[in-house]
C-alpha positions in Angstrom: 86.3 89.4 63.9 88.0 86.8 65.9 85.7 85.6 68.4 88.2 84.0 70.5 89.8 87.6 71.1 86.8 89.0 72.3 86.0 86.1 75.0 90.1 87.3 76.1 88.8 90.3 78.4 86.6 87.5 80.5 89.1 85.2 81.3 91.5 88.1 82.5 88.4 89.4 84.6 88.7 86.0 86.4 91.8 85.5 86.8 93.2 86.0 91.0 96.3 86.7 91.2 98.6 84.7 93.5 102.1 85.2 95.0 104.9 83.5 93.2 106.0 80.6 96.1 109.4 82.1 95.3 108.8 85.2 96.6 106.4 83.2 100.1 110.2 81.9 100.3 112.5 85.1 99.5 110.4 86.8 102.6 110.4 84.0 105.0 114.5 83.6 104.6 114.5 87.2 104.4 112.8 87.3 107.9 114.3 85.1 109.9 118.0 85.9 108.3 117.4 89.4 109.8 116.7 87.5 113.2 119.5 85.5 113.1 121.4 88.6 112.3 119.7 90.6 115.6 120.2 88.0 117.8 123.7 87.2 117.2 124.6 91.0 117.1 122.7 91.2 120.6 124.6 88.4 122.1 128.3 90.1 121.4 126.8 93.3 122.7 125.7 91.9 125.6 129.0 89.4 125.9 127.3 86.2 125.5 129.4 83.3 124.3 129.7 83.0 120.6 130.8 79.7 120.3 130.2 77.7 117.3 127.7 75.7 119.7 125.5 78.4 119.9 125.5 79.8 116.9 125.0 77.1 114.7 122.0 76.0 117.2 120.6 79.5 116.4 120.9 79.2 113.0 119.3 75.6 112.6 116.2 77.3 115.0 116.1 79.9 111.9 116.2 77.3 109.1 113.4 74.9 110.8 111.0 77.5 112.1 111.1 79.5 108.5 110.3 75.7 106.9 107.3 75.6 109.5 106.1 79.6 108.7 106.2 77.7 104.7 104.1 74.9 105.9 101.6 77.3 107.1 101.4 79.5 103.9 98.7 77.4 102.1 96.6 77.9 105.0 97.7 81.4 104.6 96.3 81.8 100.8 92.6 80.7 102.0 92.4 83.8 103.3 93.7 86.0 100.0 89.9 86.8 99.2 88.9 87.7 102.6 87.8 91.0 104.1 90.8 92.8 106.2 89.1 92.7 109.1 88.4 88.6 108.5 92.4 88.4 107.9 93.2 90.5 111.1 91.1 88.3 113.2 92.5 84.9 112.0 96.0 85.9 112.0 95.4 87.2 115.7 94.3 84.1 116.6 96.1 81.7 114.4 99.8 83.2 115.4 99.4 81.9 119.1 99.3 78.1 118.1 102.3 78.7 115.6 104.3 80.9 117.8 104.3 78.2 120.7 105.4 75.7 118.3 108.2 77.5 117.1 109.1 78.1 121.1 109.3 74.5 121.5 112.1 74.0 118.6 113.8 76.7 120.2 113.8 75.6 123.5 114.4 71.2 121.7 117.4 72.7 120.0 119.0 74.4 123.2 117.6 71.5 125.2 121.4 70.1 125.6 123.4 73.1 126.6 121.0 73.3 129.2 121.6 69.7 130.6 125.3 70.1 130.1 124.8 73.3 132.5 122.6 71.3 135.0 125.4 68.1 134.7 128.2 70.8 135.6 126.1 71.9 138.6 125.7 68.7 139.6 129.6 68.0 139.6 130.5 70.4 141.9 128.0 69.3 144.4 129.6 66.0 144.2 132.7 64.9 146.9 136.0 64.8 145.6 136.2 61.5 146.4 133.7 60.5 144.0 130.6 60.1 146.8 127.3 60.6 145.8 124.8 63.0 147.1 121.6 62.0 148.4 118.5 63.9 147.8 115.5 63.4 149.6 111.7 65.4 150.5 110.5 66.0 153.9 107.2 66.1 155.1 107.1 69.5 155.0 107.9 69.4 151.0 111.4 70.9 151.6 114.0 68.9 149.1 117.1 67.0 151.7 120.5 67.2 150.0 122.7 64.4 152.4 126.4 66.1 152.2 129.0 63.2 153.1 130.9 63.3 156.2 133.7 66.3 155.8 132.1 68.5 153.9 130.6 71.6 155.6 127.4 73.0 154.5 127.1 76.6 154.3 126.4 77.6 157.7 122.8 79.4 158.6 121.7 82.7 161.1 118.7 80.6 162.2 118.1 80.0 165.8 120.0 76.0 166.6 116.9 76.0 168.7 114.4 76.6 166.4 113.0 73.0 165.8 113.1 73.2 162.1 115.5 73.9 159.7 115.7 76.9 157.4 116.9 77.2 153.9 120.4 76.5 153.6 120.4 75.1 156.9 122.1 72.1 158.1 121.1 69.1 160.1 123.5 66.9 162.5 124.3 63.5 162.4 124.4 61.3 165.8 127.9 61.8 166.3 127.1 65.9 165.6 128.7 66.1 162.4 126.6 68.0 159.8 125.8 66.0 157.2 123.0 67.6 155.3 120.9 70.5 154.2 117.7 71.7 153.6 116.8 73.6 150.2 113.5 75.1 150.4 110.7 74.4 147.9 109.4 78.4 147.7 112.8 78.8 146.1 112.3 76.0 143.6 109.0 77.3 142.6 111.2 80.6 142.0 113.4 78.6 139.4 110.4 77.3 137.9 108.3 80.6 137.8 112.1 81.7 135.6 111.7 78.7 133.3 108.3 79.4 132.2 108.2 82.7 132.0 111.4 82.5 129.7 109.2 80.0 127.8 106.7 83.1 127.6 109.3 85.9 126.4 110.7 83.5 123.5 106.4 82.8 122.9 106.2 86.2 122.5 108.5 87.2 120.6 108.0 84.5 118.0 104.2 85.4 117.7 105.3 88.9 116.6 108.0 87.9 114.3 104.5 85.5 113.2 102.2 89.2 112.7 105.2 90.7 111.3 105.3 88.2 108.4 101.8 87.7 107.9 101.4 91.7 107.6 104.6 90.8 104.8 102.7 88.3 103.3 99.2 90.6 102.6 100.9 93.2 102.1 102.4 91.2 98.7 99.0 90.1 98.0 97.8 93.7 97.6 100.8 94.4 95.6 100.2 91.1 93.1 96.5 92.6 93.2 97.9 96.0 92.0 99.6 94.4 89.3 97.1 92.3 87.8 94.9 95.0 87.7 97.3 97.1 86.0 97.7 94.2 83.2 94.0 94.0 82.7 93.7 97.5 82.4 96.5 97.0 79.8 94.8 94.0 78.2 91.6 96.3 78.0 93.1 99.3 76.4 94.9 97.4 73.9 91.7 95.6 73.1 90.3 99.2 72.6 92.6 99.9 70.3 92.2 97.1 68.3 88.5 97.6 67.6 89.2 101.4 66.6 91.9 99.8 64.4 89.4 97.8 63.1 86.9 100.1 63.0 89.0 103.0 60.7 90.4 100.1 58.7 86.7 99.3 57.6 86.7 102.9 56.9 88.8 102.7 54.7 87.5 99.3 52.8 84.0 100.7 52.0 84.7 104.0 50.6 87.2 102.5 48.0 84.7 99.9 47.2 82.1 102.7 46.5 84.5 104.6 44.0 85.2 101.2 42.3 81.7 100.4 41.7 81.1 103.9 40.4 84.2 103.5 37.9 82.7 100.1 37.2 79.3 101.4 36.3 80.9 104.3 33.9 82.7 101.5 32.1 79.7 99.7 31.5 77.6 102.6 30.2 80.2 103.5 28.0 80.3 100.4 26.4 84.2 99.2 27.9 83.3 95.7 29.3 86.8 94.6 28.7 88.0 97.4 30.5 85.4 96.7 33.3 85.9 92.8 33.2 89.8 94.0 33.8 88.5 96.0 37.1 86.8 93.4 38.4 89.2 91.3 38.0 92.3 93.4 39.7 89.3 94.4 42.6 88.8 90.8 43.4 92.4 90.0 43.8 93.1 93.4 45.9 90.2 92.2 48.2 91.4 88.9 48.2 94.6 90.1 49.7 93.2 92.9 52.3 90.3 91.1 53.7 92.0 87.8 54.2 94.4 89.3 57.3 93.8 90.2 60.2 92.5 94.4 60.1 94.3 95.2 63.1 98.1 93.8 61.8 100.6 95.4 60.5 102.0 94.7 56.7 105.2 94.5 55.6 106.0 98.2 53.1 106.5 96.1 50.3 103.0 93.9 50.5 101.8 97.6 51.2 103.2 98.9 47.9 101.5 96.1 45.9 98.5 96.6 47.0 98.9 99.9 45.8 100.0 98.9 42.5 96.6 97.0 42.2 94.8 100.2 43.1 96.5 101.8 40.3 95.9 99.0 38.1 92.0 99.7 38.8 92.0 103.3 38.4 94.3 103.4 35.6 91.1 102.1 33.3 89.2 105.1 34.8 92.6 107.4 33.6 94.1 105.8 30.9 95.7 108.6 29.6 95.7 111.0 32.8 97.2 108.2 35.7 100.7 108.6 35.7 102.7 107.1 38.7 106.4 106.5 40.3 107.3 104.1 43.1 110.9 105.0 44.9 111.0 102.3 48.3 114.3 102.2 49.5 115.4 98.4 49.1 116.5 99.0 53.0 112.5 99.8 54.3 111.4 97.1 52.4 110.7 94.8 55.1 109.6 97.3 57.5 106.0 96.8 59.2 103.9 99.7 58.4 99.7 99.4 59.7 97.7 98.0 56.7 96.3 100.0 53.7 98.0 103.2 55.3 98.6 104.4 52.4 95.1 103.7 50.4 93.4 106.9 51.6 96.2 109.4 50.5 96.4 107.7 47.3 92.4 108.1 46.7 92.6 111.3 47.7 95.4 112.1 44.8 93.7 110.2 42.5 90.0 112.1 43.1 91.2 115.6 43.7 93.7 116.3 41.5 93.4 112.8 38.7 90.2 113.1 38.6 89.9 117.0 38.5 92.0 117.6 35.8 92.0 116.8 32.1 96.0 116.5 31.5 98.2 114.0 32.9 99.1 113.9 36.6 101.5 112.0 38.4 101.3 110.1 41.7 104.7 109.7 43.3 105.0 107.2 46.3 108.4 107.1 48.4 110.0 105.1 51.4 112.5 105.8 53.3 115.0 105.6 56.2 115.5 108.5 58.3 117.7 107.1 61.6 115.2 105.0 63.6 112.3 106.0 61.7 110.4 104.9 58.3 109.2 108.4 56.2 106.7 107.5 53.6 105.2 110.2 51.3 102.3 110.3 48.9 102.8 113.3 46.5 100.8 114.6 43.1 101.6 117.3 40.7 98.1 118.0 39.9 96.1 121.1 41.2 96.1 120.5 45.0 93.4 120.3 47.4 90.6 122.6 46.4 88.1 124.2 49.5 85.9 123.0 51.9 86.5 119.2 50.5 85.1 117.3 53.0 86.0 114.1 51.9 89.6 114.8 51.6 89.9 115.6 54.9 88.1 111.8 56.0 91.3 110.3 54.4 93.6 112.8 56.4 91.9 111.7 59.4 91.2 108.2 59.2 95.3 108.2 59.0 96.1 110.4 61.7 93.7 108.3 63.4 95.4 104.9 62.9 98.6 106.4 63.5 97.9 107.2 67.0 96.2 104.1 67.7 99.0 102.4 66.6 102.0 104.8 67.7 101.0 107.4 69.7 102.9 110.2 70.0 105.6 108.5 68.0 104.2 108.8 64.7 103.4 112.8 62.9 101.2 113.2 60.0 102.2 116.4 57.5 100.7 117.6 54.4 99.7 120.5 52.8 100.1 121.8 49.0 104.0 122.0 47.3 105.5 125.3 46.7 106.2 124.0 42.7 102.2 122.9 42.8 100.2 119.8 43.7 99.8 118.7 47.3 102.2 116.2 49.3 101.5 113.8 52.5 104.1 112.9 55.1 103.8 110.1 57.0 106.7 109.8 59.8 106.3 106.5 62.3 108.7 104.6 64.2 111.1 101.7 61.7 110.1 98.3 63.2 111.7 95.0 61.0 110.0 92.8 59.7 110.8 90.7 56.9 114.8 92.1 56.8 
């Protein structure tokens, strides 16, 4: 046997399966395509502007933070081995960093419509005639905004008497024009509370679209898991089945060898050395041929039918008178792969219950042929059929129902039984697979 076949089943016991990077990919775009899709959808229903601007700005946020999630995906695989609870407790943890960074390309990417909005602001505080506006801090931390002469700030319900001015209120010049107001730094801190805690939503968001691929991601790994075990459990049957090939093959081997010898020991008794020198001489080039393949391989029909001719050329100095035989292979089957020596044990069985049990000539027909997709061979004598309770005939009938199944399964049917005009016939059916035509 082929040691390197049987050191096969360690390496696959090894082997840890990994997720294709193409599929890492395929889930990442498919991810943050759905976003894009959600998010733009959102925006018409809630009648934001869907200006190129935006869009494209949305869609660069997608392509950059899904090349980031990628980034992280080696880190990702250290944890493929790990207990779920282990790969909970990272990802928990790990998503916050990675979430914040992908807030900050989102808020670097929009960072310029958002100046441009602050710039328009600005313009509209400004004077017509192109006068600045001067903004200065009190003692009190309340931000001065100096208006130039003629235009009115909004006027206020505060007391003129008051000694301090109120939000929005304004202050007089020495001539007792108002010239300036007072914007209060509570309401600053509001605008600033909204800024960050619109930092926060966006942080938030992107740390569950973070869990959302991670659970993706390990949910692929079980899934390559799955698979892998499925192949090794493939890998392991079909090594079964090539040591019970091997194993009914050797069946076969040893019990013809036994017969041989026991012919071969006749001839010498009786004197017929050239007859036995013959044998030996046809046995060693039919073991030459059988034993130097592999057992578990299939044959091609018309190597099969040679080997069978040198069979019959061994037995036939046993039966010189009595061994009578006819080949009919269809020159279409001739090429087709059948498993090896299929045919040996029918043969010995013809030739040892009804050659061997008869004194007058008997006739061993063998026949291939093509019936739609499937090869029909049949091994048929004319001699007095299968007597009772031979236990060794029915070995041979099993050993090849035996391979058969090993080989086909359900595809392949074994028949016999004795022939209404006398003798006994063996069908074998099996699936047509090419080989040398």
């Amino acid at each position: 046997m082929n040691g390197d076949r049987m050191d096969e089943p360690v390496a696959i016991g090894t082997h840890q399966p990994r997720v294709p990077a193409r599929l890492v990919l395929l889930s990442l775009a498919a991810l943050w395509a759905c976003y894009f899709i959600v998010a733009t959808l959102r925006g018409v229903a809630v009648g934001f502007d869907m200006s190129w601007a935006l869009v494209s700005r949305r869609l660069t946020i997608c392509i950059l933070s899904m090349l980031l999630m990628a980034a992280v995906w080696p880190l990702l695989q250290l944890l493929d081995r790990r207990s779920a609870g282990a790969r909970f407790v990272v990802v928990l943890v790990g998503a916050l960093p990675l979430s914040v960074a992908l807030t900050l390309i989102n808020q670097a990417i929009f960072a310029d419509i958002d100046s441009a909005k602050d710039g328009h602001y600005e313009e509209q505080a400004e004077k017509p005639s192109g006068n600045n506006v001067r903004i200065s801090r009190d003692d009190a931390g309340n931000i001065l905004v100096d208006l130039p002469k003629g235009v009115s700030p909004p006027k206020s319900d505060s007391a003129p008497d008051s000694g301090a001015s109120p939000t929005g209120a304004a202050t007089e010049d020495g001539d007792g024009s108002e010239s300036a107001i007072t914007i209060d730094a509570e309401k600053m801190l509001g605008d600033s509370y909204d800024y960050w805690a619109n930092i926060a939503d966006t942080a938030f968001g992107r740390y569950f679209l973070v869990l959302a691929w991670a659970a993706l991601y390990f949910a692929l790994v079980k899934a390559e898991e799955a698979r892998a075990a499925e192949w090794r459990e493939g890998e392991y049957r079909r090594a079964a089945q090539a040591a019970e090939l091997r194993s009914l093959r050797y069946q076969v081997n040893p019990h013809f060898l036994f017969n041989t010898l026991n012919s071969l020991s006749a001839l010498v008794m009786i004197g017929k050395q050239d007859d036995a020198e013959k044998m030996i001489q046809n046995l060693s080039t039919f073991y030459r041929r059988t034993l130097s393949g592999d057992p578990t391989s299939d044959l091609a029909l018309v190597d099969e039918i040679e080997l069978q001719k040198l069979y019959f050329a061994i037995e036939a100095v046993r039966f010189p008178n009595r061994l009578l035989t006819t080949i009919d292979v269809d020159d279409s089957v001739l090429g087709a792969m059948v498993p090896g020596m299929i045919l040996q044990p029918l043969v010995e069985n013809s030739v040892k219950y009804a050659v061997a049990a008869t004194q007058r000539p008997v006739t061993i027909a063998l026949s291939a042929r093509r019936d739609g997709d499937m090869l029909e061979l049949s091994v048929t004598d004319d001699g007095p059929g299968c007597p009772e309770n031979s236990g060794g005939f029915g070995i041979g009938l099993g050993n090849v129902r035996d391979r058969l199944r090993a080989r086909y399964g359900a595809a392949a049917s074994l028949e016999f039984g004795k022939r209404p005009e006398g003798g006994f016939a063996t069908v074998l059916r099996m699936p047509l697979e090419s080989g040398l035509v």
